[in-house]
N, C-alpha and C positions, 0 to 999 in steps of 0.2 A: 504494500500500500504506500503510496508516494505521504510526503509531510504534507502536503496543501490536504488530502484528504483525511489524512486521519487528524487536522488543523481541525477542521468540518466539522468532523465524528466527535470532537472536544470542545464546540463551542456550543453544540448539538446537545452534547450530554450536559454540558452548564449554564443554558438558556434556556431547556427543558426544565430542572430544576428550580431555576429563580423564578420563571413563569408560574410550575406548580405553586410554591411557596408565596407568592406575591397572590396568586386567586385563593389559597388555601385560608385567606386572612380576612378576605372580603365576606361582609356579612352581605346575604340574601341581596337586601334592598338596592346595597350601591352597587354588585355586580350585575343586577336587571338595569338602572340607568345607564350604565354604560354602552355606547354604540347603539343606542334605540331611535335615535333620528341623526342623518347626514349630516356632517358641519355644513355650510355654505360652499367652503372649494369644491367639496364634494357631489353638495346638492344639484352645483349647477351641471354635473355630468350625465347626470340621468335626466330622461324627458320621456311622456307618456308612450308608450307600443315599443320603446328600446326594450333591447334585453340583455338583461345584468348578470354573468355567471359569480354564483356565487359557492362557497363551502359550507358544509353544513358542520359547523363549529362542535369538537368531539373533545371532552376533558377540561381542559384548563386553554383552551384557542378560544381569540377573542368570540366574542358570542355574535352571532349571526344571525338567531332568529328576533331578533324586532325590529332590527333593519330591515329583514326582509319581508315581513309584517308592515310597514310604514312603508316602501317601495310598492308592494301591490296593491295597496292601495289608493296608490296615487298613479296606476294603471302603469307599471313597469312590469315587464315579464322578467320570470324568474328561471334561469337553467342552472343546473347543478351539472360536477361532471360524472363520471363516469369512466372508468378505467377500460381500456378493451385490450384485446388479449395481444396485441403488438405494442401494450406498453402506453399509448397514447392517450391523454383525455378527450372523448369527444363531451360536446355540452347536449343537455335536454332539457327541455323546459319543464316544471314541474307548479302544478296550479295548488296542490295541497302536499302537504305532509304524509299523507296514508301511500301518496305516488310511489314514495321513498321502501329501499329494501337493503339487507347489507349488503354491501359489494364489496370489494379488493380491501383485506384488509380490516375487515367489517366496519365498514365506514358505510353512513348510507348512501345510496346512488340511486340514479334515477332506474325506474324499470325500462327493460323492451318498448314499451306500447308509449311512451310519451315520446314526443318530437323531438329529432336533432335540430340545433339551434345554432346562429353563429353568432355568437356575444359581440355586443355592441362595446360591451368596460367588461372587465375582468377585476371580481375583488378575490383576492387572493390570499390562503392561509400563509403560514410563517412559524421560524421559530427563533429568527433573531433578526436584524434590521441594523444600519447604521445612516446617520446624516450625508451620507451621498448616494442613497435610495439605493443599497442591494440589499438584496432579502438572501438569506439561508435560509431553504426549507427543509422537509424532511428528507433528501438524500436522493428519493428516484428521477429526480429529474423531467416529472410529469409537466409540471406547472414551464416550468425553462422550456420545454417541447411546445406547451400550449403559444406562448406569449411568441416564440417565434414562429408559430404559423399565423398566431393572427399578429404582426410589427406593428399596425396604426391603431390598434385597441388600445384606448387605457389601462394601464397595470396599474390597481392598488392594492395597498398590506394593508390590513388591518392587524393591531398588534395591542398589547400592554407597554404600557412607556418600559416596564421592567425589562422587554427584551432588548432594547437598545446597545448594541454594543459599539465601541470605537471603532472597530474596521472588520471589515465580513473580504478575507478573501475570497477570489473570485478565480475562474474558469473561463476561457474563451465563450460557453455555452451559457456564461450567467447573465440573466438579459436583467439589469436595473427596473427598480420601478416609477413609475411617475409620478406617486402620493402615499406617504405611508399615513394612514391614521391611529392617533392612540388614545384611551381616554384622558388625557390633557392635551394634545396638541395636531393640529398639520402638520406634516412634515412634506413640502414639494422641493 
């Protein structure tokens, strides 16, 4: 294993960590206001009949569902991904919760029967960030696959300010993001 990866595998396993630790502390109330409606940089990226890929937030990853509660109902469609068997996210849109099933990883994913979609923004999980918008995520490389088939789609993190670290090496294949959000701040 080269140093830049097992660099990854070590900031992976200590922003996993700080992240658990930093939700583990939050009572109920303030972890529901977090990320439940778009700042403004953000708001203005979405517009009615777009369609926003989103993650369906698993553990301690910033939470997803009231944002995307407050997006549908302000008539944004919603696709999650979906893992397929060469590795790739494709996107689907998904109009309820019951759509969802475990998929890769047991993570939910959309089913067979709901629509392929091609995401207008992309908000994107994470598991550490730094001030010149790279993201490190979980390691396979889905999400860097996605963002380079679609290049003109918005890429955003949403994140815990906890994950923030000073510098996220990086790989020819790491595509930067355009706006990381956290509950305290922008970051474009």
């Amino acid at each position: 294993m080269s140093s830049l990866k097992e660099k990854k595998q070590k900031l992976r396993k200590e922003y996993r960590r700080r992240r658990d630790s930093f939700v583990g502390q939050l009572d109920a109330a303030s972890r529901n206001l977090s990320f439940r409606r778009p700042p403004s940089p953000l708001a203005r990226l979405f517009k009615s009949g777009q369609t926003v890929a989103f993650y369906r937030s698993v553990g301690s990853e910033a939470p997803t569902g009231r944002l995307i509660e407050y997006l549908t109902e302000t008539g944004v469609n919603i696709a999650f991904p979906r893992v397929t068997d060469n590795g790739v996210l494709e996107f689907r849109l998904v109009t309820g919760p019951e759509l969802l099933e475990s998929g890769f990883r047991d993570i939910p994913e959309p089913g067979d029967t709901c629509p392929l979609a091609d995401p207008d923004v992309i908000i994107a999980p994470l598991v550490a960030f730094d001030r010149s918008l790279r993201r490190l995520g979980q390691g396979g490389g889905y999400y860097d696959r996605s963002f380079a088939q679609y290049p003109d789609v918005p890429r955003i993190g949403l994140a815990w300010s906890v994950q923030e670290a000073s510098d996220i090496p990086t790989e020819p294949h790491d595509l930067p993001l355009q706006m990381i959000v956290t509950e305290c701040e922008i970051i474009e």
